[in-house]
C-alpha positions as CSV (number, residue, x, y, z in Angstrom):
1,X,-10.0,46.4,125.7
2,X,-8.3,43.5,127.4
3,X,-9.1,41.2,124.0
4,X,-7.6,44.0,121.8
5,X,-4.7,44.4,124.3
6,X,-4.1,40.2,124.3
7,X,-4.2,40.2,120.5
8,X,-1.2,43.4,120.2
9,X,0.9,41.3,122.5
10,X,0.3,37.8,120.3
11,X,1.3,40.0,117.4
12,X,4.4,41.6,118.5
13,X,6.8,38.8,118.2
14,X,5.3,38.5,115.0
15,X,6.1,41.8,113.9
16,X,9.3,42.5,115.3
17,X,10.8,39.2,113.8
18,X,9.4,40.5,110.1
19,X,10.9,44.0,111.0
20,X,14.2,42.1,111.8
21,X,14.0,40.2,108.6
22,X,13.4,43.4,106.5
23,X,16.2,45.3,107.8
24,X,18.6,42.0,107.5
25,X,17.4,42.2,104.0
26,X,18.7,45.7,103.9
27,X,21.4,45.4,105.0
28,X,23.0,42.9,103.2
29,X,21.8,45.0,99.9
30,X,22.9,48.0,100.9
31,X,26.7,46.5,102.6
32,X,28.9,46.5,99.1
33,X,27.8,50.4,98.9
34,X,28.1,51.2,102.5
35,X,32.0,49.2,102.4
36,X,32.5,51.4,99.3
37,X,32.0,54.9,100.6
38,X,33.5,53.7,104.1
39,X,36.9,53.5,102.3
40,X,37.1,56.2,99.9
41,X,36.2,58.6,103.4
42,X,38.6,57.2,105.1
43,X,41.5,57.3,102.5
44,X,40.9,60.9,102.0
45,X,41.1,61.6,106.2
46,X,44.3,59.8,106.1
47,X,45.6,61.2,102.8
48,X,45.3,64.4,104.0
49,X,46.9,63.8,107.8
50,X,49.5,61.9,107.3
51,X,50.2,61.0,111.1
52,X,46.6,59.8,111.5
53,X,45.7,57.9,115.0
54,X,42.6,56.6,115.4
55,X,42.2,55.6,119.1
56,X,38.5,54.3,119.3
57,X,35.7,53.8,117.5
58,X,34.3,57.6,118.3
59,X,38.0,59.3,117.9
60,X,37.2,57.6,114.2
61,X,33.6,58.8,113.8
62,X,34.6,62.5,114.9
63,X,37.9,62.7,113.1
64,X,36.8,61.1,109.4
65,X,33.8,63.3,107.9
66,X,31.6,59.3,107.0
67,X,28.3,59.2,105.0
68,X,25.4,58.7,107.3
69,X,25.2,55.0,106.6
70,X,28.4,54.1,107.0
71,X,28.2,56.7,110.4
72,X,25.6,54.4,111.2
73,X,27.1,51.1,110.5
74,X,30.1,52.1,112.6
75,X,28.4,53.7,115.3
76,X,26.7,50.0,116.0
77,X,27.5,47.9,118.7
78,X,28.0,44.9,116.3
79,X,30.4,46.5,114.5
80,X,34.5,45.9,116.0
81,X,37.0,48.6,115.9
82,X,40.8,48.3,116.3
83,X,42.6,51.4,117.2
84,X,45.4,51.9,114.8
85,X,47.9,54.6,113.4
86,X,50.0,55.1,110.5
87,X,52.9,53.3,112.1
88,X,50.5,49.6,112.4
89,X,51.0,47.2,109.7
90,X,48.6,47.4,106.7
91,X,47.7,43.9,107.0
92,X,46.2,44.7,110.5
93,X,42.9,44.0,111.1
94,X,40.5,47.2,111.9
95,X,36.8,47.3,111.4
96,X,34.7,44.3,110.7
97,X,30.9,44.3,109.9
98,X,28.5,42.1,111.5
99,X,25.3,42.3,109.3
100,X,22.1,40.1,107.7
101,X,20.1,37.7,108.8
102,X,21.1,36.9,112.9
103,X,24.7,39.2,112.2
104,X,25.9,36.2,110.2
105,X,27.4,38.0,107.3
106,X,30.4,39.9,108.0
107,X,32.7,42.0,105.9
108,X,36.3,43.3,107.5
109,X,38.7,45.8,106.4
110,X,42.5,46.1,107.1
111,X,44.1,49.0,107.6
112,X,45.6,49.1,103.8
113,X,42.7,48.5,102.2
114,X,41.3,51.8,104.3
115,X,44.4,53.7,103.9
116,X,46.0,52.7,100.7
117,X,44.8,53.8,97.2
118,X,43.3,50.9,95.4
């Protein structure tokens, strides 16, 4: 037992860095999608209420109805949020996406291009 319990602790490493590397992988496949449906949710919320406030990064989740990816993506701690309103400047940077290989990728949105029909 001690053998087979040295062995499963050489291998983790192992197998949590190819885990990483899958989902990195993922992730930077799946990120023009994810960005995609992120706006078109988002425009609709704040077509619909013009006075819109977003306060934090869960006043967001609760308030716009997000697919589950992009629910997910937000949700992460290496995503940043920016509270903003409908008075803020659209050029006024809001949510930026850490993702891939070691988070170096990243993909940010303004409040226009969330908020303004493209």
């Amino acid at each position: 037992m001690a053998i087979i319990g040295i062995l499963v602790s050489m291998m983790l490493p192992v197998v949590s860095r190819v885990y990483r590397k899958a989902k990195a992988t993922a992730e930077e496949v799946e990120e023009p999608e994810v960005a995609e449906r992120l706006q078109r949710a988002v425009f609709n919320y704040c077509a619909g209420h013009a006075q819109y406030e977003f306060v934090s990064k869960t006043d967001f989740l609760n308030k716009c109805v997000l697919p589950p990816k992009c629910h997910q993506w937000v949700e992460t701690s290496y995503t940043d949020f920016v509270p903003f309103n409908y008075l803020d400047s659209t050029n006024k940077l809001v949510i930026t996406f850490h993702f891939g290989n070691k988070y170096a990728h990243t993909d940010y949105f303004t409040k226009g291009s969330l908020t303004v029909s493209q």
